[in-house]
TORPA-4810 file (N, C-alpha, C, O; in nm, 3 decimals):
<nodes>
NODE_1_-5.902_-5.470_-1.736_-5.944_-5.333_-1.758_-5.962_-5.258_-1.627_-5.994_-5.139_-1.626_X
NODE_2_-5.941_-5.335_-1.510_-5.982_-5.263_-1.374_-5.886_-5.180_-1.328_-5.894_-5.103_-1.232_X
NODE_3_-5.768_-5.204_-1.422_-5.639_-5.109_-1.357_-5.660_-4.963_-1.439_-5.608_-4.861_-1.393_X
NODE_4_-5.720_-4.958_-1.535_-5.733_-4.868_-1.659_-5.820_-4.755_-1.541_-5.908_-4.784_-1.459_X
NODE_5_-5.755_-4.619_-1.570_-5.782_-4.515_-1.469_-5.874_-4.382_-1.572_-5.820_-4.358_-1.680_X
NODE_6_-5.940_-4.341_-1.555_-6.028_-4.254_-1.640_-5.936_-4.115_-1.677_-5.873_-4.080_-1.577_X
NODE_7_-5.921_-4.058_-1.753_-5.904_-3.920_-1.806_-5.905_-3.839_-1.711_-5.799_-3.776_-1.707_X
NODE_8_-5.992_-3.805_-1.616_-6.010_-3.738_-1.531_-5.885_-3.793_-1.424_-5.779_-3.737_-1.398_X
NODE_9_-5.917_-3.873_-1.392_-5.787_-3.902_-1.244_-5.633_-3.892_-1.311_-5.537_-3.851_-1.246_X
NODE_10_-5.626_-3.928_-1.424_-5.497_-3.951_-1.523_-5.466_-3.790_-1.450_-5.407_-3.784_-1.341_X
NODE_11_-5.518_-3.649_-1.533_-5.506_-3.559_-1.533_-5.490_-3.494_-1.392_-5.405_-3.416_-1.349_X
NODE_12_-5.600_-3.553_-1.335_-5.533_-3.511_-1.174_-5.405_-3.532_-1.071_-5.360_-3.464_-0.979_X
NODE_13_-5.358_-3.688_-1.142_-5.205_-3.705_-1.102_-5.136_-3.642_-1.164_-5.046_-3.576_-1.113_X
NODE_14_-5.164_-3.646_-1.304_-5.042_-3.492_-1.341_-5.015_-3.385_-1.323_-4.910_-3.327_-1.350_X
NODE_15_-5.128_-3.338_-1.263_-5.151_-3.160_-1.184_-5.034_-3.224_-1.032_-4.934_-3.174_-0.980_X
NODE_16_-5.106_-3.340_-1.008_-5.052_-3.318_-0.841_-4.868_-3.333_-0.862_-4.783_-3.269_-0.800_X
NODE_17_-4.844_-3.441_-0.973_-4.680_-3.443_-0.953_-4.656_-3.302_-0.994_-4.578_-3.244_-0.919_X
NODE_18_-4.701_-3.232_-1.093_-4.646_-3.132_-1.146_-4.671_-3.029_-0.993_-4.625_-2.918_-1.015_X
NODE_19_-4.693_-3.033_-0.940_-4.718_-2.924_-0.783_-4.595_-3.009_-0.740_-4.497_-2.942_-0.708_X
NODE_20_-4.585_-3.112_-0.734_-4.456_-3.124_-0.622_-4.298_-3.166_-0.689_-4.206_-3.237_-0.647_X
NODE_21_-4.316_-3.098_-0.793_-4.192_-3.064_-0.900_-4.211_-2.917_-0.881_-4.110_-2.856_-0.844_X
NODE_22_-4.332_-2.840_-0.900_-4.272_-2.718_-0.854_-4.240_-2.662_-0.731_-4.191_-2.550_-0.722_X
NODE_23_-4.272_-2.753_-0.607_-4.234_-2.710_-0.487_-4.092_-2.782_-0.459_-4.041_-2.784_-0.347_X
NODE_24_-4.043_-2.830_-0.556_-3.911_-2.911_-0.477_-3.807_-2.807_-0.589_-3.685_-2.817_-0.591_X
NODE_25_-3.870_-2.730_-0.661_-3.764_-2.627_-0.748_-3.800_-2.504_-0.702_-3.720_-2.421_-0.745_X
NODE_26_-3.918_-2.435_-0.608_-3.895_-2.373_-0.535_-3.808_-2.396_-0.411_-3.738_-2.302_-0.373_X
NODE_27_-3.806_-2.492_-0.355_-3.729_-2.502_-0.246_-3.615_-2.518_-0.236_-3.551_-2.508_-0.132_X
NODE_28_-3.549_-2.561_-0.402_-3.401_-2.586_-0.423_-3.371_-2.393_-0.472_-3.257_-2.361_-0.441_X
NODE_29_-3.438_-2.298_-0.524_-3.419_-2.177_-0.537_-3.383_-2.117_-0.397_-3.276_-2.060_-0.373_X
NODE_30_-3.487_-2.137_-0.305_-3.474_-2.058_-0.180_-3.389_-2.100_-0.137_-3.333_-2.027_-0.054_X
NODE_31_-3.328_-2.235_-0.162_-3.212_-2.280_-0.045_-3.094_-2.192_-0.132_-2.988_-2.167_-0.075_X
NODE_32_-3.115_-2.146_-0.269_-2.972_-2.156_-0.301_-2.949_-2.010_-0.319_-2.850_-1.954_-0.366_X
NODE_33_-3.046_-1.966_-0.279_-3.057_-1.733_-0.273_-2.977_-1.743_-0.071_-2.882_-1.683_-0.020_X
NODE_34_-3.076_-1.851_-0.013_-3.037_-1.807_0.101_-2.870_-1.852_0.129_-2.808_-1.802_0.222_X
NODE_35_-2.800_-1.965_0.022_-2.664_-1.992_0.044_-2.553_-1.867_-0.055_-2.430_-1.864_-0.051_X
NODE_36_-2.608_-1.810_-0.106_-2.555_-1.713_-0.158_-2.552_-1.564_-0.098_-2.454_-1.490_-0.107_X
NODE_37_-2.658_-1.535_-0.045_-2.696_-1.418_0.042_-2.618_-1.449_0.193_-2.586_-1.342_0.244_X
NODE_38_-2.586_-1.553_0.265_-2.498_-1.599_0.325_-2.351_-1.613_0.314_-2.269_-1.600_0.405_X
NODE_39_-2.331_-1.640_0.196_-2.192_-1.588_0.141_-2.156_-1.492_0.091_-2.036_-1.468_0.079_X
NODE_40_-2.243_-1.415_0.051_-2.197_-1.245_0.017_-2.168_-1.183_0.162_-2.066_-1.119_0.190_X
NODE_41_-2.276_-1.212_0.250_-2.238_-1.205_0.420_-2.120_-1.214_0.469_-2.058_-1.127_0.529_X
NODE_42_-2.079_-1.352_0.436_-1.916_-1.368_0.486_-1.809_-1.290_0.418_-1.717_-1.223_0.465_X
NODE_43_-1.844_-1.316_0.296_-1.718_-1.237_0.204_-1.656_-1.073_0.254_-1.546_-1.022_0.274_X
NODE_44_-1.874_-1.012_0.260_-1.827_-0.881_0.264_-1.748_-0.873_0.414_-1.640_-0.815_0.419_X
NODE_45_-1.797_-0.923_0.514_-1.777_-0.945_0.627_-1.638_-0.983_0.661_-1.630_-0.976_0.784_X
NODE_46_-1.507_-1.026_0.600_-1.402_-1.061_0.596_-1.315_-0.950_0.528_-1.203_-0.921_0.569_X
NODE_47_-1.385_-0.885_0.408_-1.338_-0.777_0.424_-1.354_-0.625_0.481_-1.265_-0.540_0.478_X
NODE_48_-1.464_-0.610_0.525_-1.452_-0.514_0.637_-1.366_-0.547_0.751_-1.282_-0.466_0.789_X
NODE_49_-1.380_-0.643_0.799_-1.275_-0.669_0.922_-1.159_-0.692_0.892_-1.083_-0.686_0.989_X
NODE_50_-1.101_-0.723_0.771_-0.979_-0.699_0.681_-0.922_-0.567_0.712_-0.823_-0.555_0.783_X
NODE_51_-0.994_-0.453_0.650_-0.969_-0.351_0.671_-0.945_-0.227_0.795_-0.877_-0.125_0.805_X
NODE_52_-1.062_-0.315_0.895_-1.096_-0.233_1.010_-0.924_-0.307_1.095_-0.838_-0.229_1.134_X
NODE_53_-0.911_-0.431_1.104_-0.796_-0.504_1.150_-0.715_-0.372_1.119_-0.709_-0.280_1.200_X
NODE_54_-0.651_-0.368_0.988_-0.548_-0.328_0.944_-0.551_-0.187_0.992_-0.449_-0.134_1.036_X
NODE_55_-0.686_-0.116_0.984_-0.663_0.021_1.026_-0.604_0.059_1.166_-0.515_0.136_1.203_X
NODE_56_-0.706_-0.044_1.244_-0.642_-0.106_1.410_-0.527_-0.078_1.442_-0.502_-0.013_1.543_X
NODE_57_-0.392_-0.147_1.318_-0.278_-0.185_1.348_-0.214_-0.046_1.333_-0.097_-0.030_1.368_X
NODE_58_-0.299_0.071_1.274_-0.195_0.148_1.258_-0.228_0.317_1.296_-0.327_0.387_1.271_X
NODE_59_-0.116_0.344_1.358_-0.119_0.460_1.464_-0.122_0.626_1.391_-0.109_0.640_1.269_X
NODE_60_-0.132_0.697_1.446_-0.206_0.784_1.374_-0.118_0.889_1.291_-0.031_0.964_1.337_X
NODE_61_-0.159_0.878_1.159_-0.085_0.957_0.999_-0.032_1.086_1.043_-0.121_1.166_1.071_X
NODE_62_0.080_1.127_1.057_0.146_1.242_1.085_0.185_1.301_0.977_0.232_1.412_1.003_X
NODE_63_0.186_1.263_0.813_0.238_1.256_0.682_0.137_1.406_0.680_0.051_1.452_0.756_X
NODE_64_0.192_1.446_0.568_0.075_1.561_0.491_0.148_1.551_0.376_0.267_1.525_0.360_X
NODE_65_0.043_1.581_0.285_0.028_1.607_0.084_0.104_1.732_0.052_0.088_1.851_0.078_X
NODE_66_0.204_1.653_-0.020_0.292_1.778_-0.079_0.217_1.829_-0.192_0.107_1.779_-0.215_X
NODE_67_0.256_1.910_-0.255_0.223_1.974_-0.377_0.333_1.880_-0.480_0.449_1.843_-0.461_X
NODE_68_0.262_1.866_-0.565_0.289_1.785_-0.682_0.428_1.877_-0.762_0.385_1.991_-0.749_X
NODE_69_0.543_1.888_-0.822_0.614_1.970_-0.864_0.624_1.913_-0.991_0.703_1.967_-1.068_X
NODE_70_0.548_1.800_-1.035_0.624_1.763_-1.219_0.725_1.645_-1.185_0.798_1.626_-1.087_X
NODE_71_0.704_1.578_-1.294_0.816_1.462_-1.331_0.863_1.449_-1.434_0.861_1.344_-1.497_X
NODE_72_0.924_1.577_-1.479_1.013_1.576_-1.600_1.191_1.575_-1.603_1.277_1.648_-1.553_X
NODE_73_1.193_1.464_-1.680_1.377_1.403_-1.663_1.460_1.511_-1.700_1.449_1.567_-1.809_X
NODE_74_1.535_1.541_-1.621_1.670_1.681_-1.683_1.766_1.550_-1.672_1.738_1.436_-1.635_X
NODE_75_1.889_1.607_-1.719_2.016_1.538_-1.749_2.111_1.533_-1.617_2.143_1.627_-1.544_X
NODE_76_2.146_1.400_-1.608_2.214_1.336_-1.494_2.311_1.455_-1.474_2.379_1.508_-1.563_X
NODE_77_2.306_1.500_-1.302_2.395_1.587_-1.268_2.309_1.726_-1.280_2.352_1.827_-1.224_X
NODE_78_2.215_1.728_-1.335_2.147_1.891_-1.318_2.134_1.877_-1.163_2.117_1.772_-1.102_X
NODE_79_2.151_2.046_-1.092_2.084_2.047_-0.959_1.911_2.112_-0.992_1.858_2.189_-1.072_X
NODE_80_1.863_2.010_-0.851_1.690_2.096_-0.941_1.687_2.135_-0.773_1.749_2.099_-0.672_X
NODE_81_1.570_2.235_-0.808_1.545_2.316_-0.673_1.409_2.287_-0.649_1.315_2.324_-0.720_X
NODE_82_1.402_2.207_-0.529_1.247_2.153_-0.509_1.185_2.259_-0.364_1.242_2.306_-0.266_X
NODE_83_1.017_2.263_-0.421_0.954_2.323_-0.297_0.951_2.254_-0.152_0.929_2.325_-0.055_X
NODE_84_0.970_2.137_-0.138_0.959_2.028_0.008_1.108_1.984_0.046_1.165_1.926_-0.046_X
NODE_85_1.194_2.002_0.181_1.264_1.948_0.196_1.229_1.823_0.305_1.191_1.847_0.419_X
NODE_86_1.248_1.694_0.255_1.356_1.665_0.123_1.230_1.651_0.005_1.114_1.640_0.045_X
NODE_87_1.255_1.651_-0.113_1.190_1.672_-0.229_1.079_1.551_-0.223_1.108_1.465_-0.140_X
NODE_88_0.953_1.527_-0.299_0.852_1.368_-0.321_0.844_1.427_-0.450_0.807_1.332_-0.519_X
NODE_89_0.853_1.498_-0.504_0.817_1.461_-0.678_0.911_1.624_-0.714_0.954_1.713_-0.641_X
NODE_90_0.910_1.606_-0.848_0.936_1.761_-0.923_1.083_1.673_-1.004_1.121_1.557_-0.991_X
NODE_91_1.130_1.775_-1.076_1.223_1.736_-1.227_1.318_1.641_-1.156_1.342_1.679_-1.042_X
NODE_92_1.381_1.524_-1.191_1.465_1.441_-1.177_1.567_1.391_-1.298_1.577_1.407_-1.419_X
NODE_93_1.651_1.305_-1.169_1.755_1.262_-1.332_1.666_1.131_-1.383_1.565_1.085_-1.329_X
NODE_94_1.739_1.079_-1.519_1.702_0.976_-1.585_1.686_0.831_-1.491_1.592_0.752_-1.500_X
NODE_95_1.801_0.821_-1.402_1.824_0.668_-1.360_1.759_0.714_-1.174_1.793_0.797_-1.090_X
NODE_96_1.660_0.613_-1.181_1.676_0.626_-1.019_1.797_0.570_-0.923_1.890_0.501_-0.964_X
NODE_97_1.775_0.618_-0.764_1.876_0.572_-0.690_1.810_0.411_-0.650_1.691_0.382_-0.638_X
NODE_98_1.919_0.330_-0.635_1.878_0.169_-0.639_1.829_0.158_-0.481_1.876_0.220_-0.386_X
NODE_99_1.716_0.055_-0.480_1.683_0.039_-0.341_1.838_0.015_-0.239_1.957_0.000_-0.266_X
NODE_100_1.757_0.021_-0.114_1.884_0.042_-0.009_1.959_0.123_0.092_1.972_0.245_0.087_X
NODE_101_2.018_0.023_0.206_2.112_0.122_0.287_2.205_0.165_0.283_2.307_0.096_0.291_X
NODE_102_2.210_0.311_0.269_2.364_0.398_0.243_2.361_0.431_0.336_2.263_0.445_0.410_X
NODE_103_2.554_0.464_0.367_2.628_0.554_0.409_2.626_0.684_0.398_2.636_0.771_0.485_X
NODE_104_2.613_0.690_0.287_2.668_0.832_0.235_2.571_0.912_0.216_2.486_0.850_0.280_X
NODE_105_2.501_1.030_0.167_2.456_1.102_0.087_2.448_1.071_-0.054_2.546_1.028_-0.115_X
NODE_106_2.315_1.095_-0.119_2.272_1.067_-0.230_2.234_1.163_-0.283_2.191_1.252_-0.209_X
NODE_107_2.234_1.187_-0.432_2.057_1.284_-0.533_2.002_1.254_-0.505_1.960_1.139_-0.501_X
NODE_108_1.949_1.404_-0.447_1.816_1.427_-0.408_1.711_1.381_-0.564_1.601_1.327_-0.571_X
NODE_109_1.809_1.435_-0.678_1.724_1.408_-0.764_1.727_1.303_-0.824_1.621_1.286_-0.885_X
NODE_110_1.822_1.196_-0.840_1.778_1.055_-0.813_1.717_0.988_-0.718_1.707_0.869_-0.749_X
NODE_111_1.667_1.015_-0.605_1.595_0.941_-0.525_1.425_0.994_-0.555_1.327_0.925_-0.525_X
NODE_112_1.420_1.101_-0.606_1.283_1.167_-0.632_1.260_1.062_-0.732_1.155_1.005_-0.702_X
NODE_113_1.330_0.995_-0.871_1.305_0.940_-0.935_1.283_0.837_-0.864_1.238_0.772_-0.959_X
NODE_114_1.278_0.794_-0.811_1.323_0.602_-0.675_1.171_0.645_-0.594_1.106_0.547_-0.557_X
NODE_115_1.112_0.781_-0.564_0.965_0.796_-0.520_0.855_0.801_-0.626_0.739_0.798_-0.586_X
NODE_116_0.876_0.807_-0.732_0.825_0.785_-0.833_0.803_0.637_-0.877_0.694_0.605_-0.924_X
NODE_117_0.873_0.574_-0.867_0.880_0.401_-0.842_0.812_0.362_-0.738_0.794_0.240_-0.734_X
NODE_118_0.771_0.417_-0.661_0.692_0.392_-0.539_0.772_0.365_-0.421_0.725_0.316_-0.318_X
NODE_119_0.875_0.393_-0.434_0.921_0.376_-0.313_0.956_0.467_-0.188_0.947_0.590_-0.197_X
NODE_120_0.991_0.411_-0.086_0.937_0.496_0.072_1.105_0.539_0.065_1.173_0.459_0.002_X
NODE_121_1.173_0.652_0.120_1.256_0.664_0.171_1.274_0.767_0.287_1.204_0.866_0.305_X
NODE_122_1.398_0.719_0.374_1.405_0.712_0.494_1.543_0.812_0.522_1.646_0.750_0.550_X
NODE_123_1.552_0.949_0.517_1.642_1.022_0.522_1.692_1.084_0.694_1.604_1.131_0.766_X
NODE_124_1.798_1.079_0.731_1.856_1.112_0.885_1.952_1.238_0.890_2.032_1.248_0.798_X
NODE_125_1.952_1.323_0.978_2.065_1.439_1.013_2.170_1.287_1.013_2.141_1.172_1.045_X
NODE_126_2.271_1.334_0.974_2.397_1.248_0.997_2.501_1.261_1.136_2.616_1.222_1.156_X
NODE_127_2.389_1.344_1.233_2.492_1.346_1.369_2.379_1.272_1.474_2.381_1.282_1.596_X
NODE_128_2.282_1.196_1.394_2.206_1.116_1.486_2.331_1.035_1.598_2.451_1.061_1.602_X
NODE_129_2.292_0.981_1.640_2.389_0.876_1.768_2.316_0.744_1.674_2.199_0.724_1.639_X
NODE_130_2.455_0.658_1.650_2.462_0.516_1.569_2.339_0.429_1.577_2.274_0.379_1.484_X
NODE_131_2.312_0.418_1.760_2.218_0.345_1.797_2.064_0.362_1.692_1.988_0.279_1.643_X
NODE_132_2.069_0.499_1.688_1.916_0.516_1.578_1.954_0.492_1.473_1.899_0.396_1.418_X
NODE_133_2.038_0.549_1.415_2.097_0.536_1.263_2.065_0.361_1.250_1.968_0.343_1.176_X
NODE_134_2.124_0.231_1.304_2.111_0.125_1.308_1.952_0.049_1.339_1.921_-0.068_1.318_X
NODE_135_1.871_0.156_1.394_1.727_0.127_1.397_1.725_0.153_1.266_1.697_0.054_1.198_X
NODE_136_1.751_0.277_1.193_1.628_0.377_1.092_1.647_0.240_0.945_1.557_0.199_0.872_X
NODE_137_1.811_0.195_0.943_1.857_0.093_0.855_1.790_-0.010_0.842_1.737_-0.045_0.737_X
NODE_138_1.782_-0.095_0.992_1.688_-0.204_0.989_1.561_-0.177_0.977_1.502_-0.284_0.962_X
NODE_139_1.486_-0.087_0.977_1.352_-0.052_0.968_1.287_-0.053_0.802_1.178_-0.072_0.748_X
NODE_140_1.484_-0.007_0.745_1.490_0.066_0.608_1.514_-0.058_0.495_1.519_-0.048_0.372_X
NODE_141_1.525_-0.162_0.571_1.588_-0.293_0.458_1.467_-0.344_0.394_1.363_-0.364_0.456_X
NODE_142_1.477_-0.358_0.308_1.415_-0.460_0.170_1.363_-0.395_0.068_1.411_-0.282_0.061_X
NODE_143_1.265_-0.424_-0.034_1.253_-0.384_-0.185_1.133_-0.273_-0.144_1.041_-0.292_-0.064_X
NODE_144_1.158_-0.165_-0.214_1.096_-0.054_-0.245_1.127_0.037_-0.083_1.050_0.090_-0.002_X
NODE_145_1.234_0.027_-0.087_1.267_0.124_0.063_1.427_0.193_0.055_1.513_0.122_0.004_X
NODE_146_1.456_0.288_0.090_1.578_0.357_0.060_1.611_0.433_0.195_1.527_0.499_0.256_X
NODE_147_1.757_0.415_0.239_1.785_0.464_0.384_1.896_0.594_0.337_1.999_0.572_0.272_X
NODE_148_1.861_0.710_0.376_2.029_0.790_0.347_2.053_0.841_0.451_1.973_0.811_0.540_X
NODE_149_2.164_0.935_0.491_2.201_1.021_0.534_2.163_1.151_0.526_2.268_1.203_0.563_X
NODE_150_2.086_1.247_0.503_2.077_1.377_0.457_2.111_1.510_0.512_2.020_1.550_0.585_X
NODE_151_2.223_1.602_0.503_2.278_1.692_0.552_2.176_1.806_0.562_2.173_1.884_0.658_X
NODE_152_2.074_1.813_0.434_2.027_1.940_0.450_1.853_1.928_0.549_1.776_2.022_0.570_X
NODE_153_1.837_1.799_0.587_1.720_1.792_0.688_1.721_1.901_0.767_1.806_1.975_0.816_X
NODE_154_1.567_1.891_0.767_1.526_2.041_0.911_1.516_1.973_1.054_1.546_2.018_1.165_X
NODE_155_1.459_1.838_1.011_1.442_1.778_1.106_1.518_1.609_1.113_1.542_1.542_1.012_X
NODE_156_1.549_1.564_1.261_1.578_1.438_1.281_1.564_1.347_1.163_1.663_1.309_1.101_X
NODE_157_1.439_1.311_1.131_1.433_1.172_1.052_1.320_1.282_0.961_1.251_1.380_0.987_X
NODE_158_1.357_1.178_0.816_1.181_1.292_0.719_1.172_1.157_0.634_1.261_1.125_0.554_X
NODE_159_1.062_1.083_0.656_1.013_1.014_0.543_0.902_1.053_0.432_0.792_1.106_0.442_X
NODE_160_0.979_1.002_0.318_0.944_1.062_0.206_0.859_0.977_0.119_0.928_0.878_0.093_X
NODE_161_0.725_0.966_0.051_0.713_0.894_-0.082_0.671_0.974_-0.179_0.706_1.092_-0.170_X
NODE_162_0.587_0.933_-0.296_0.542_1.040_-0.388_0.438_1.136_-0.351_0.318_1.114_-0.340_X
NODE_163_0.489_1.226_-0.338_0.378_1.370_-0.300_0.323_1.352_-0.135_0.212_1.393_-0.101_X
NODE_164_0.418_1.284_-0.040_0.371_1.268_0.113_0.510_1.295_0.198_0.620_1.266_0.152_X
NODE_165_0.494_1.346_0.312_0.653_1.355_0.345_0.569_1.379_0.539_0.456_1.417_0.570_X
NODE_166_0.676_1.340_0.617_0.661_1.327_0.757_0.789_1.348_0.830_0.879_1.265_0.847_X
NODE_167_0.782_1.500_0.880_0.927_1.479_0.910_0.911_1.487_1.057_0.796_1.520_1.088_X
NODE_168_1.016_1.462_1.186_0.966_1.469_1.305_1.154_1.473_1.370_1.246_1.457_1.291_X
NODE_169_1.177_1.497_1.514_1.279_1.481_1.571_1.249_1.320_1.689_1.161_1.237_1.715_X
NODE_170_1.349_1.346_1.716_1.329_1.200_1.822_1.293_1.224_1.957_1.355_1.305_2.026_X
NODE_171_1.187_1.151_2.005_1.136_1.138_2.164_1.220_1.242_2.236_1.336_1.268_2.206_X
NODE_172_1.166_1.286_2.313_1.241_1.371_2.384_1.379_1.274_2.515_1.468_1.309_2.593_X
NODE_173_1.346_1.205_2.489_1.419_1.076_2.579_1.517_1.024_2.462_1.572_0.916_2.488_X
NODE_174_1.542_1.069_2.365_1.628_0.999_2.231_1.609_0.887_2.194_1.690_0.814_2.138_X
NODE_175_1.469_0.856_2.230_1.464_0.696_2.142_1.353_0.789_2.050_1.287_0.893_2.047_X
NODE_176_1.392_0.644_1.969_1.325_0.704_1.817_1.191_0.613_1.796_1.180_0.501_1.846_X
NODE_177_1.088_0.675_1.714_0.939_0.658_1.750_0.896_0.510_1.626_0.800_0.514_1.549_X
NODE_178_0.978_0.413_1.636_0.956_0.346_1.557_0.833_0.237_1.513_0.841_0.126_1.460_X
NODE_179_0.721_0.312_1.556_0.604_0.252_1.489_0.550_0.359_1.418_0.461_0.343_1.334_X
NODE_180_0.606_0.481_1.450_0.575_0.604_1.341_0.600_0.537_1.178_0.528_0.510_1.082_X
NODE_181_0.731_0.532_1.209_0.833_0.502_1.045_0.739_0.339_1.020_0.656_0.365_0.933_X
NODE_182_0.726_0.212_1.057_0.699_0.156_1.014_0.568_0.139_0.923_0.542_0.074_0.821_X
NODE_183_0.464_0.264_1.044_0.342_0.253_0.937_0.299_0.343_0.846_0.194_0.330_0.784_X
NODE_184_0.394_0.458_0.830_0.453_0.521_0.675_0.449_0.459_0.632_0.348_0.439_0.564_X
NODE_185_0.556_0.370_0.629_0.564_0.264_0.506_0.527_0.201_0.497_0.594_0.120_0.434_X
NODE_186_0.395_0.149_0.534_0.289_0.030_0.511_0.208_0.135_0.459_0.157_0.088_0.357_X
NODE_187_0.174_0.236_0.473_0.061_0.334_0.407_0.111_0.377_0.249_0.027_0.381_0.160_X
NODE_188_0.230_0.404_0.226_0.267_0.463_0.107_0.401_0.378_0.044_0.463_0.443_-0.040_X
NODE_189_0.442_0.275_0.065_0.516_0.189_-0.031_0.435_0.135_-0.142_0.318_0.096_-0.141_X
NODE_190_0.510_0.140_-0.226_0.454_0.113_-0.384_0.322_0.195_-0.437_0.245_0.138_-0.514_X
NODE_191_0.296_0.342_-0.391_0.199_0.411_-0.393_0.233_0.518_-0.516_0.146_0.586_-0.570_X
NODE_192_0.379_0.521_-0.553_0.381_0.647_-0.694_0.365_0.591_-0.773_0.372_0.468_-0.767_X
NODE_193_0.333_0.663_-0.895_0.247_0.683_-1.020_0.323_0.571_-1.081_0.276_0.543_-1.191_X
NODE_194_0.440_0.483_-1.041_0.484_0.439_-1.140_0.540_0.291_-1.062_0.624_0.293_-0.972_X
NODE_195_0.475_0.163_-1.119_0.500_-0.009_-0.983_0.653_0.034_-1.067_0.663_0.108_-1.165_X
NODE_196_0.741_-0.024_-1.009_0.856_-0.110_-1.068_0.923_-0.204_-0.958_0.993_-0.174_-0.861_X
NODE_197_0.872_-0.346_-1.012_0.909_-0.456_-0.860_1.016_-0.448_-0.876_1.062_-0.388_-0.973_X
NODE_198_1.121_-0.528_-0.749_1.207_-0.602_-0.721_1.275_-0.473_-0.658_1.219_-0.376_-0.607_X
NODE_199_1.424_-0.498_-0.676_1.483_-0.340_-0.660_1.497_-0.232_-0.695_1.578_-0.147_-0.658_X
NODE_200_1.401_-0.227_-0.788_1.395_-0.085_-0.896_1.520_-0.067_-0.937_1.558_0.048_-0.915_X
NODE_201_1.600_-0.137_-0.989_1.676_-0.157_-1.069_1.794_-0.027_-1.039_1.857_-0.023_-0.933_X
NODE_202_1.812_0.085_-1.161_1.868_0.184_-1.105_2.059_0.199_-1.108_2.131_0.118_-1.168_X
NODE_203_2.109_0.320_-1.030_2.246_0.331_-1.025_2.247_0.363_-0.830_2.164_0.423_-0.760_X
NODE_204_2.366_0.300_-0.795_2.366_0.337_-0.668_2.455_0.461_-0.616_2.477_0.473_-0.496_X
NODE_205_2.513_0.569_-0.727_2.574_0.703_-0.740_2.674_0.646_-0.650_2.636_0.660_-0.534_X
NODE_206_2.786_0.588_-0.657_2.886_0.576_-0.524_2.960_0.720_-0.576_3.053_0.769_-0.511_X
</nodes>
């Protein structure tokens, strides 16, 4: 009977474990607010410098906001008369122009449809000297990007997407400003009202 412990002490070991069950579930709480409040830290923290990086990389927006003109389809072959040369939105044909580098001259109002797809395009006076023309191309290759020729430009080079346009001439030294054009198109590829991956499918008007 000498091991037999009274009511009273019984009750007092149960107060005391029960204190150090609640201090070992307070201390597993605080550890696990402060490993979470630490990782919201990093997270947010990776993406601010995500962003601040990227802004870093890129030189300063020469683009301005067109006025919106409508995106209603007229019939392949209508001429439409747009307020911006070269056109970012207003009446187009049915089929856009297919991603890519041309030769030639294109519709204006198939390629408005092709900025509507989100894609960037990259229009040139056609008496540039080859050497740029062969920059503006390679600059101009892959999905959601379109290179033309354009006769009726005001200026040297005019990049175009939905409702943004940047037009400029070349360095006064004739080289051409090619971190301008590249970060256009990191700012406004795949940016119109409408994704369509791969090559946006399309007609290439030969």
């Amino acid at each position: 009977m000498e091991n037999q412990i009274s009511k009273k002490e019984e009750y007092d070991l149960r107060k005391r474990q029960e204190e150090v069950s609640k201090k070992r579930v307070g201390s597993f709480k605080t550890m696990r607010t402060i490993a979470l409040a630490l990782g919201g830290v990093v997270i947010i923290g990776g993406i601010v410098f995500f962003f601040a990086t990227n802004q870093k990389e890129l030189s300063q927006d020469y683009s301005r906001q067109v006025a919106y003109e409508g995106d209603t389809h007229v019939a392949e072959g209508t001429d439409v008369t747009h307020q911006s040369n070269p056109p970012t939105s207003g009446n187009h044909w049915p089929v856009p122009l297919t991603d890519g580098v041309y030769k030639m001259e294109k519709p204006d109002e198939a390629v408005v449809h092709s900025l509507e797809h989100g894609r960037v395009w990259i229009s040139y006076k056609p008496s540039l000297p080859a050497n740029i023309v062969e920059q503006l191309e390679n600059l101009g290759t892959g999905q959601a990007l379109i290179v033309t020729p354009r006769s009726e430009n005001e200026t040297d080079i005019a990049l175009a997407a939905w409702i943004r346009l940047d037009t400029f001439n070349l360095n006064s030294d004739g080289t051409l400003d090619e971190q301008r054009v590249k970060d256009f198109i990191k700012r406004y590829k795949n940016k119109g009202p409408e994704f369509i991956p791969g090559h946006g499918g399309g007609n290439a008007y030969e």
